[in-house]
C-alpha positions as CSV (number, residue, x, y, z in Angstrom):
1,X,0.0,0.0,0.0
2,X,1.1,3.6,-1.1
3,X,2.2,5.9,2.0
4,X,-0.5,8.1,0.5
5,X,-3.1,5.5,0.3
6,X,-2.9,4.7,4.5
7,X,-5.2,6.2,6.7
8,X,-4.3,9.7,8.3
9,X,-3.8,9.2,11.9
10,X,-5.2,11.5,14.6
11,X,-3.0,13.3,17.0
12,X,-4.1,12.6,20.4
13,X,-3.2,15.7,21.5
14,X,-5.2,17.8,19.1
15,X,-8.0,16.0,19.5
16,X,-7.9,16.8,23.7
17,X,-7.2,19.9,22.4
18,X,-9.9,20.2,20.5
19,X,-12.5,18.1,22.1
20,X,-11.5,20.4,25.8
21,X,-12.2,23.6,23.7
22,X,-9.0,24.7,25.2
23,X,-9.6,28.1,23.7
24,X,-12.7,29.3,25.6
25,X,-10.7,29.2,28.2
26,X,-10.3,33.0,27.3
27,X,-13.7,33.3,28.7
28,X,-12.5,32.7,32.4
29,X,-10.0,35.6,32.2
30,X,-13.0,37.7,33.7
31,X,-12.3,36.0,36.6
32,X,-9.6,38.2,36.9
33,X,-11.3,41.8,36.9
34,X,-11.5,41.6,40.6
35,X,-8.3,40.9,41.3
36,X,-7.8,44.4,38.9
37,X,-10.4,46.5,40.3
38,X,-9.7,45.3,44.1
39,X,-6.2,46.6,42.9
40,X,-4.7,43.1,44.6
41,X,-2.3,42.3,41.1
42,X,0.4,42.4,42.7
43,X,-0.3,40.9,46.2
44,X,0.5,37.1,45.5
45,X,-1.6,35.8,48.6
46,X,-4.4,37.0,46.3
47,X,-3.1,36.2,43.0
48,X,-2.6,32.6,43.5
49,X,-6.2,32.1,44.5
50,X,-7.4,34.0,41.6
51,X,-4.5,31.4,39.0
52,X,-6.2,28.3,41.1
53,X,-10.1,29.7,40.1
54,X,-9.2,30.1,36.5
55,X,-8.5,27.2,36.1
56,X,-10.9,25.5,38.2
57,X,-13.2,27.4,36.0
58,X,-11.6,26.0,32.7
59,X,-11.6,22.4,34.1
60,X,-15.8,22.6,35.0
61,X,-15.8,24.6,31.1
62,X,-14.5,21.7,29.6
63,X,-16.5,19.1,31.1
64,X,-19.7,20.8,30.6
65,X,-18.7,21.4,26.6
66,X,-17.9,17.4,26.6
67,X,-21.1,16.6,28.1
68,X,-23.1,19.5,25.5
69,X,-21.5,17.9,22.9
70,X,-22.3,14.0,24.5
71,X,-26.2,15.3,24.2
72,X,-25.8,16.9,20.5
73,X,-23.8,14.3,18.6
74,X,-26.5,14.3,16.3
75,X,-27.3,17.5,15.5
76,X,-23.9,18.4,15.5
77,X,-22.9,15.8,13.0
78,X,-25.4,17.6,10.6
79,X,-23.6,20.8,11.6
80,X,-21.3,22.7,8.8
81,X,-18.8,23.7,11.1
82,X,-19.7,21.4,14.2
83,X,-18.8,18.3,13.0
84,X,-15.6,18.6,12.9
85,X,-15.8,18.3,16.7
86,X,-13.9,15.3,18.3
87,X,-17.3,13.4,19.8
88,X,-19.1,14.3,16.3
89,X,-16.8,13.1,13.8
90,X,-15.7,10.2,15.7
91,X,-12.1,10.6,16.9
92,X,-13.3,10.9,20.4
93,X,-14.7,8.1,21.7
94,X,-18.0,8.4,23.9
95,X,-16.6,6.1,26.5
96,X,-13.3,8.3,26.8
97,X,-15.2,11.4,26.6
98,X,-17.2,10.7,29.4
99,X,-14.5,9.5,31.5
100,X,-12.5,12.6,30.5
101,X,-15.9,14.7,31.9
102,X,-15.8,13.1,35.3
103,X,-11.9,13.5,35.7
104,X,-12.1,17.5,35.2
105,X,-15.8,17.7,37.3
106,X,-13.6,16.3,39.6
107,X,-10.7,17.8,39.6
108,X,-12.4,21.2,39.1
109,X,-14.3,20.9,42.5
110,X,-10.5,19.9,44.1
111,X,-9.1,23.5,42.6
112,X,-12.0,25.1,43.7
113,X,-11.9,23.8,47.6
114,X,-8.0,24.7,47.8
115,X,-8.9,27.9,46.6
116,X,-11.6,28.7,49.3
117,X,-14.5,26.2,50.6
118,X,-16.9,29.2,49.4
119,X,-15.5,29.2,46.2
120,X,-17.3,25.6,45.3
121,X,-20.8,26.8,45.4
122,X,-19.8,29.1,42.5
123,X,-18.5,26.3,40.5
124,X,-21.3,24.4,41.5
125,X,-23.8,26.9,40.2
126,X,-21.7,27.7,37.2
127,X,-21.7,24.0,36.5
128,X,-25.7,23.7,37.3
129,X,-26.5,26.6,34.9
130,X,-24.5,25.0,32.0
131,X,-25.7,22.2,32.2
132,X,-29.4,23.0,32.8
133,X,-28.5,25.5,29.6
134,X,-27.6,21.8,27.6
135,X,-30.7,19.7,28.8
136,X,-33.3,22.3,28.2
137,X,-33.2,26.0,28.7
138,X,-31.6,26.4,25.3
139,X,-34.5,25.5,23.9
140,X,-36.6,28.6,25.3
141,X,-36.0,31.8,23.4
142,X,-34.6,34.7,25.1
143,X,-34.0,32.8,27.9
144,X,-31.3,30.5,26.4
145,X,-29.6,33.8,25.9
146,X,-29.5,35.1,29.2
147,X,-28.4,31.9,30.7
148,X,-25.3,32.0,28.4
149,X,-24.7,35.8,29.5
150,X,-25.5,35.1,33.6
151,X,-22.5,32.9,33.0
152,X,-20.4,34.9,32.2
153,X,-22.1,36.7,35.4
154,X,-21.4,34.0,37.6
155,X,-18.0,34.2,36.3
156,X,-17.4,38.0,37.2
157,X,-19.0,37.3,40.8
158,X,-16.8,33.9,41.4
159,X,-13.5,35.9,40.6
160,X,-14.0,38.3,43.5
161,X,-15.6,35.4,45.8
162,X,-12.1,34.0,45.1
163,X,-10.0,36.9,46.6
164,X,-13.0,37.5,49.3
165,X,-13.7,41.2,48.1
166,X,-16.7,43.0,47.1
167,X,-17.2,42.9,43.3
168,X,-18.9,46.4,41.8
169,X,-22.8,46.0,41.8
170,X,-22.4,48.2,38.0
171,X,-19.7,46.1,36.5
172,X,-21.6,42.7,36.9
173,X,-24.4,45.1,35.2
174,X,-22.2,45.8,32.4
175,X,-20.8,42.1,32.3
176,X,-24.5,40.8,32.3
177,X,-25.1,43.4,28.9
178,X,-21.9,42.6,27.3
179,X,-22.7,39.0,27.7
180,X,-25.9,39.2,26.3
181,X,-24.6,41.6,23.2
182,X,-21.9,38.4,22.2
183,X,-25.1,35.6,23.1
184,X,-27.4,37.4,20.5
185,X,-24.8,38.2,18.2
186,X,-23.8,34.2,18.1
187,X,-27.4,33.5,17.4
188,X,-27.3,36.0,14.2
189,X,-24.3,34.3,12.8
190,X,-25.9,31.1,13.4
191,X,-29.0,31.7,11.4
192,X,-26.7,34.0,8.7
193,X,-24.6,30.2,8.2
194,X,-27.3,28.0,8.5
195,X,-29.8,29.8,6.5
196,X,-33.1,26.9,5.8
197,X,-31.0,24.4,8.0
198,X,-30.9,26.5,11.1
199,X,-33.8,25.0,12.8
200,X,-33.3,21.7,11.8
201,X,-30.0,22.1,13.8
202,X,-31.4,24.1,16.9
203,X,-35.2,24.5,17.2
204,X,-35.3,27.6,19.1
205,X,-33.2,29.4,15.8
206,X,-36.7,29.3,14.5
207,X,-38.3,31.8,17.0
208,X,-35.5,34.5,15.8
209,X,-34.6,36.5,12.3
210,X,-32.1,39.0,11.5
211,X,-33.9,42.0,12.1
212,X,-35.0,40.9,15.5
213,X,-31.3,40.2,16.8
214,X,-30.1,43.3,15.4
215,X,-32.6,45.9,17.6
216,X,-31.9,43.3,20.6
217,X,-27.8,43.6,19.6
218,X,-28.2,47.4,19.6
219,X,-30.1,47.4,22.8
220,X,-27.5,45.4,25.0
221,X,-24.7,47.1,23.1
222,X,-25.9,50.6,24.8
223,X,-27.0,49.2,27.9
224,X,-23.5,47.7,28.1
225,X,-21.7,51.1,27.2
226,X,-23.8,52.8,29.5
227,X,-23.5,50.8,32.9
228,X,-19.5,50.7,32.1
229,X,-19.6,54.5,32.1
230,X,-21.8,54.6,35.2
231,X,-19.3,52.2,36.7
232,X,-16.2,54.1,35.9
233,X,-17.9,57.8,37.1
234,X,-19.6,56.7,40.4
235,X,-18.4,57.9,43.6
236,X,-18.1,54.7,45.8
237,X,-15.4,53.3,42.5
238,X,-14.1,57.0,42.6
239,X,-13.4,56.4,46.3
240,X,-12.3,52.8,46.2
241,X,-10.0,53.1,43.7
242,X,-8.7,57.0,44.6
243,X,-9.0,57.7,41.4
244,X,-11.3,59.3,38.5
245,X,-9.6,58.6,35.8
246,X,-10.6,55.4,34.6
247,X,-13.2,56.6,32.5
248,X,-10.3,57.1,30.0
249,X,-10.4,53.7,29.2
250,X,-14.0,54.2,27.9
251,X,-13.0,55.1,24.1
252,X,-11.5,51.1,24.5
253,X,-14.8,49.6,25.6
254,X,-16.1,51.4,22.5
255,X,-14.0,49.9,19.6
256,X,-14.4,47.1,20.8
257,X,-18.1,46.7,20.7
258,X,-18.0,49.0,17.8
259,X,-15.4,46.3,16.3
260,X,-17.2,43.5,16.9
261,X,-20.5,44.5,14.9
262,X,-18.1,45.7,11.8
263,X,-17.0,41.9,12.1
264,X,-20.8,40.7,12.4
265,X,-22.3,42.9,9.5
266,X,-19.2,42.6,7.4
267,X,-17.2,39.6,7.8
268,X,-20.0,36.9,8.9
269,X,-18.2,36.8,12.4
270,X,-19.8,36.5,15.7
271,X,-20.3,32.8,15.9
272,X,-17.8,32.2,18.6
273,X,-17.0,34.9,20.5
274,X,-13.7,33.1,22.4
275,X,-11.9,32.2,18.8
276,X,-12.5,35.9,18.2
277,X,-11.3,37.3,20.4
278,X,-8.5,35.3,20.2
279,X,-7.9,35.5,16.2
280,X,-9.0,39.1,15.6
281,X,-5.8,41.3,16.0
282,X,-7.6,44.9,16.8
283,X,-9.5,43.1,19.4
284,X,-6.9,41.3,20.9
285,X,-5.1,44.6,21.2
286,X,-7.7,46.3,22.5
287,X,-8.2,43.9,25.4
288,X,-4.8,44.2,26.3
289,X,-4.7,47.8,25.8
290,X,-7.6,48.4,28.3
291,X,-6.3,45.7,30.7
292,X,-2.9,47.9,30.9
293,X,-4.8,50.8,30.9
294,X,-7.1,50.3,34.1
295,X,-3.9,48.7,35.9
296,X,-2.2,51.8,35.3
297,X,-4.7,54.0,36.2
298,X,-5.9,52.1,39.6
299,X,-2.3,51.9,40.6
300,X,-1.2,55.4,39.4
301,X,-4.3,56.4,41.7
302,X,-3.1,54.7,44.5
303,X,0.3,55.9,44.5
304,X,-0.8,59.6,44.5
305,X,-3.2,58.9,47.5
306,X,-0.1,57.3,49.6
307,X,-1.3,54.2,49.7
């Protein structure tokens, strides 16, 4: 037999890769915003909690997407895209996959108790909402949408349970409207690629249209702006963080969101938030950019009030 002729083998390692969806991890990185805006960066007795809930976080991430994609082999193997997916197209076994799903539940919950015992309810609820989201709720319009945005919620709130400081009532605000601004603006792209097909692949696609997601994207998208300016103006943040400058990182917040509809409208992006922000290069500078930014500001504020 020809060298060309033999099956191509599968590399293990992608496939973990792959199958793990390794890259959303990027999604847990709000975890960190507390450890920011609490201005406790550089204190490592509260940095090495925050490392441990990350990836706690990813671990429970991964086992729910196993399990979502145990439940929707089917439909997935329909899927243009989704296919391609370890479980769908085979190179995952279901036997491994599961076993890989109870390993990282379990090792998840082991991260989260050395972090803090009162960090587990959060994965525990972050875990229950997911997969509640898998069995059911994303089958009920609107609602599937705001159960993918209040994780990102639970998310923000778990980061500063982590550290054991108060997280900003406005910026879990702003994270809920952000949230929901990339949720609706996955379910556009998904009816954009799927066209006739999309409710054969998810039912609830059929309760939504183009025009519909794009008043609901606009909405969110100035509710989001909005509560992050609120956030960055208010008094108790001015105080906190002795400073009143971090509204300067506003004209950030802006490109971003005003980035991420060029890509929606122009570029059929918006599919999967994680790979772009992790593949667009404007975005991914202007995530760093506003990360540097705020650090610079909290701690330039603290250094003029003595502290």
């Amino acid at each position: 037999m020809l060298a060309s002729d033999s099956p191509a083998r599968t590399n293990p390692v992608m496939v973990l890769i792959k199958g793990l969806r390794v890259y959303q991890w990027s999604k847990n990185l709000l975890l960190f915003a507390a450890l920011i805006f609490a201005q406790e960066v550089f204190r490592p007795e509260q940095l090495v909690p925050s490392v441990l809930a990350f990836f706690s976080f990813c671990l429970a991430a991964s086992a729910t997407y196993l399990f979502n994609d145990i439940q929707d082999i089917e439909k997935d193997r329909a899927h243009p895209k989704k296919r391609h997916r370890p479980i769908a197209s085979g190179e995952m076994p279901l036997g491994v996959a599961w076993a890989l799903l109870i390993a990282l539940f379990a090792g998840s919950c082991v991260l989260a108790w050395l972090v803090r015992p009162a960090f587990l309810p959060m994965v525990f609820a972050y875990i229950g909402l997911t997969l509640s989201y898998s069995l059911f709720l994303k089958h009920m319009m609107i609602v599937d949408v705001m159960v993918l945005a209040l994780g990102f919620v639970v998310r923000a709130i778990a980061g500063a349970v982590a550290i054991n400081v108060q997280f900003s009532n406005w910026l879990v605000v702003c994270t809920l409207f952000l949230a929901l601004f990339l949720g609706f603006s996955k379910r556009r792209h998904e009816i954009t690629l799927l066209e006739d097909g999309a409710e054969s692949h998810r039912a609830v696609l059929s309760e939504y249209s183009v025009q519909y997601l794009d008043q609901l994207i606009l909405i969110v998208a100035g509710g989001a702006i909005l509560t992050y300016t609120i956030y960055t103006c208010s008094p108790d943040v001015v105080q906190r963080l002795h400073t009143d400058k971090l509204y300067l990182t506003l004209p950030y917040v802006l490109f971003g969101i005003f980035r991420y509809l060029h890509l929606i409208h122009h570029k059929t992006g918006g599919g999967d938030p994680s790979r772009t922000l992790v593949t667009d290069k404007p975005l991914i500078l202007t995530v760093l950019l506003w990360g540097g930014t705020c650090i610079g500001i909290i701690y330039a504020g603290r250094v003029a009030a003595g502290l």
